[in-house]
C-alpha positions as CSV (number, residue, x, y, z in Angstrom):
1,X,60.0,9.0,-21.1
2,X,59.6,6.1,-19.2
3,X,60.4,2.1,-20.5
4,X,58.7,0.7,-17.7
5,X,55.1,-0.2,-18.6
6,X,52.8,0.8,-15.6
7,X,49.4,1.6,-16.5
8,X,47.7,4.9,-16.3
9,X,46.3,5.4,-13.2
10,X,43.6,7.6,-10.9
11,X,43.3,8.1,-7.5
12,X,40.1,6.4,-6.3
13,X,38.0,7.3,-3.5
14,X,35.5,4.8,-2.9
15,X,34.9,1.3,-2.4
16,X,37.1,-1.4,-0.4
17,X,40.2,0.0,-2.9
18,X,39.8,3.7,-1.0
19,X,43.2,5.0,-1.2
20,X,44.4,2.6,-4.3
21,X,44.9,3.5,-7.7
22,X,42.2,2.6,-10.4
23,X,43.0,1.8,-14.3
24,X,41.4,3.6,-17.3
25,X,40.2,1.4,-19.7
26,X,39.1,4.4,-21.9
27,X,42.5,6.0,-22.0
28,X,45.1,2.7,-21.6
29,X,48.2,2.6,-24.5
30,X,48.5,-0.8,-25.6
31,X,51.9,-1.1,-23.3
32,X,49.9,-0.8,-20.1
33,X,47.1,-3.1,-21.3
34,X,49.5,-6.4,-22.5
35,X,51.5,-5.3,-18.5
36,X,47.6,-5.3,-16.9
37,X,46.7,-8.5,-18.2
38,X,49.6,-10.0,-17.7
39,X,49.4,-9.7,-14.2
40,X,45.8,-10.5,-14.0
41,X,46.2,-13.5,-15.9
42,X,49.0,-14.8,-13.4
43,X,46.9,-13.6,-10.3
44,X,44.0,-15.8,-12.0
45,X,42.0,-12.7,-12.1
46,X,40.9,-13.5,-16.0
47,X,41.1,-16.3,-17.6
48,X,44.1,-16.3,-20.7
49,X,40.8,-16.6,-23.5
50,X,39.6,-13.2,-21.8
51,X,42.7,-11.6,-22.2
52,X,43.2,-13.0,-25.7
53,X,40.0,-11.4,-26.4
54,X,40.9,-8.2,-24.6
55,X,44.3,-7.7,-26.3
56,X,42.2,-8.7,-30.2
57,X,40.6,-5.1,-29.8
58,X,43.5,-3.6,-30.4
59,X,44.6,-3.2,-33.8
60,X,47.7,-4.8,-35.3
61,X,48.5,-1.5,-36.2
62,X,49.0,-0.2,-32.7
63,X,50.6,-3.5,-31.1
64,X,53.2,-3.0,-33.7
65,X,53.8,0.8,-33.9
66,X,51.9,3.1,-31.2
67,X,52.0,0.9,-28.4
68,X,51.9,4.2,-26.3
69,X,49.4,6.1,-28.0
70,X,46.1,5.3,-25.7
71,X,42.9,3.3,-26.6
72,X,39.5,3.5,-25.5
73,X,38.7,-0.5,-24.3
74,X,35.3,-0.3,-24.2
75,X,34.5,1.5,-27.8
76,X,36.1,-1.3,-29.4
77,X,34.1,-3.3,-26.8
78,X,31.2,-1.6,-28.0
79,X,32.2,-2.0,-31.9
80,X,32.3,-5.7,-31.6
81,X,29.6,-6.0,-29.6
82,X,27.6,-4.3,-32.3
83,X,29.0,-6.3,-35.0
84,X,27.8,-9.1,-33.8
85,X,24.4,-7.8,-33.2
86,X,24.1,-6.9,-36.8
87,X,24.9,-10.3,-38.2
88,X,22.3,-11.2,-36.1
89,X,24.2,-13.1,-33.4
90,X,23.0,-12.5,-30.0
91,X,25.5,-14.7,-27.9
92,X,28.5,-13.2,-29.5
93,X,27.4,-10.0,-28.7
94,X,26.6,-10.7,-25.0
95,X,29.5,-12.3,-24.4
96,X,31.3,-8.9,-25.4
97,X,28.9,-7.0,-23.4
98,X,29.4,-8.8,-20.4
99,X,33.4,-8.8,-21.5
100,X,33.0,-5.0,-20.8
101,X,31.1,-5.8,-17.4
102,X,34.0,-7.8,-16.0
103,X,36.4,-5.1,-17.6
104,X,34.7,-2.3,-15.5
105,X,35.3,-4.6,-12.4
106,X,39.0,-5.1,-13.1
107,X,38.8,-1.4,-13.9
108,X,37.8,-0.1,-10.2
109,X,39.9,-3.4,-8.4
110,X,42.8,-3.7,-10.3
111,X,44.4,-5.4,-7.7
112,X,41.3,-7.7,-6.3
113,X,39.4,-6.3,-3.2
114,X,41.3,-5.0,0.0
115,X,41.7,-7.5,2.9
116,X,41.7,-4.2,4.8
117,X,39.5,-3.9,7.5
């Protein structure tokens, strides 16, 4: 088992990344999220109340004891999201929504858009 903390990646075959690995948000253990946004918070990729946000849907639970056991980002997205539709606040709920938007961006350009020609 490995102590570094990389985070699970797939081989992607489209889009200016061809070639570079993509992240999955909907299989990511807590270990390779905190590494993730980490480095996108340095890079300025996200801002830190993003990432605040990001790493809060996780549970205390598993930041504390299963930091390797994987997550799925956007159904806890999608709880919150929900949440704040039913007590019947709308901008919460968008700005999760469009949280998950800006995840699936980071997702498929983890490390910004290739300079490549």
């Amino acid at each position: 088992m490995s102590t570094s903390a990389q985070p699970m990646v797939v081989e992607s075959n489209e889009g200016a990344n061809s070639g570079l690995p993509e992240v999955d948000m909907s299989h990511i253990t807590p270990r390779e999220l905190i590494s993730l946004l980490d480095e996108w918070v340095k890079s300025e990729r996200i801002s830190t109340e993003d990432a605040a946000c990001l790493l809060g849907v996780i549970s205390t639970d598993a930041l504390n004891n299963r930091l390797d056991v994987p997550v799925n980002m956007y159904e806890g997205i999608e709880g919150i999201a929900s949440f704040h539709d039913y007590i019947r606040d709308p901008e919460g709920a968008s700005y999760w929504r469009s949280l998950a938007t800006k995840l699936q961006h980071l997702e498929r350009f983890p490390h910004g858009l290739s300079t490549r020609a």
